[in-house]
C-alpha positions in Angstrom: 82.6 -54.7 -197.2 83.4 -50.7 -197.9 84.1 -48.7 -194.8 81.8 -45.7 -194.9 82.6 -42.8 -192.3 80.2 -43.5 -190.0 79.9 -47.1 -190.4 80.2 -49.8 -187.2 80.5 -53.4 -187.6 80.6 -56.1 -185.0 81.1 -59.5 -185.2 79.8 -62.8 -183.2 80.7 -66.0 -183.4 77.8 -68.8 -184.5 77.5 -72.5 -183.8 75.1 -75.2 -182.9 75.6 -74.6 -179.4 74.8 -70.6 -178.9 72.1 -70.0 -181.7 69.9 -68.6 -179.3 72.2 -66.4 -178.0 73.2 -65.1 -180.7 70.1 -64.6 -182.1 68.8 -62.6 -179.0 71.6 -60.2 -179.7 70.5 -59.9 -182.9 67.2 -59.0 -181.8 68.3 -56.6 -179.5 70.8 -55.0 -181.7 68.1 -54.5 -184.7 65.6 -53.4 -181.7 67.9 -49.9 -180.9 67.6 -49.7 -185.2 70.6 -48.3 -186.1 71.5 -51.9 -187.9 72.1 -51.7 -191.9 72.7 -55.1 -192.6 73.2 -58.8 -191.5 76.1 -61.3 -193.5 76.4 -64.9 -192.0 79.9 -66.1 -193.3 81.8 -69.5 -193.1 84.9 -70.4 -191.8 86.7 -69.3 -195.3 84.7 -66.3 -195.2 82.4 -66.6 -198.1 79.2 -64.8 -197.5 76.5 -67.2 -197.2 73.5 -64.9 -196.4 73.5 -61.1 -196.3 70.2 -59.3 -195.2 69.4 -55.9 -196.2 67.7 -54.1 -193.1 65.9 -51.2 -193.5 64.4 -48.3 -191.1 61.2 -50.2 -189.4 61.7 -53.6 -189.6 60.9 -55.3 -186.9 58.7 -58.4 -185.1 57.2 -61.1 -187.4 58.9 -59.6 -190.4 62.2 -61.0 -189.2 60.9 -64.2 -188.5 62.3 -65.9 -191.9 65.8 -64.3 -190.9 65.9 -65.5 -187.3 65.3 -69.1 -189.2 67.6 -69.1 -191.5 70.5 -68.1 -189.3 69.7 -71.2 -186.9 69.4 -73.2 -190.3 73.0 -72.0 -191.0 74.1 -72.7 -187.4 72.7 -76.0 -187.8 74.3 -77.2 -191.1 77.6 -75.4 -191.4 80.0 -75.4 -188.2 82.3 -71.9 -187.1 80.3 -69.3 -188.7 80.2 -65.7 -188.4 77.8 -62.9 -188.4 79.0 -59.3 -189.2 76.5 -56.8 -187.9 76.7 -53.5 -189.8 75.5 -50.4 -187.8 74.9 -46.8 -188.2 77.7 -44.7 -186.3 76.7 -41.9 -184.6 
C-alpha cells in the first residue's frame, strides 16, 4: 500500500476464535469515520478482500462486510486486517 502523508494504518490479528472482537473494533473504528479502507490478508500476505470505505457509510450497509470477514476468519487460519485511516 502507498504511504500518503497523512495516512494511519493499524493492524489486528484475525482467527476463528476472536471474530467478534475484531469485528467490534471494526465497528468502532469506522464509527469515529476517519477509516479509508479495509484489506483482510493471509498468512503470505496476499490480499484476499480490500473494502473501499467512503465518508457516510455506516449501519446495515456494512452488514455484507462484517460477513465476509467472519467468513474469512472461518475458512482461512492467521489472517490480518489492515485498517487504513485518515491522519489528522
Amino acid at each position: 500500500m502507498p504511504l500518503n502523508k497523512g495516512t494511519l494504518f493499524e493492524t489486528l490479528q484475525l482467527d476463528a476464535k476472536n471474530v467478534e472482537k475484531v469485528i467490534e473494533r471494526l465497528k468502532a473504528l469506522v464509527h469515529e469515520g476517519n477509516v479509508r479502507r479495509l484489506v483482510v490478508r493471509n498468512k503470505e500476505g496476499r490480499s484476499l478482500i480490500e473494502v473501499p470505505l467512503t465518508a457516510g457509510v455506516v449501519g446495515a450497509a456494512l452488514l455484507p462486510v462484517w460477513a465476509a470477514i467472519g467468513a474469512v476468519a472461518a475458512i482461512a487460519a492467521d489472517c490480518e486486517i489492515v485498517i487504513e485511516k485518515q491522519g489528522e
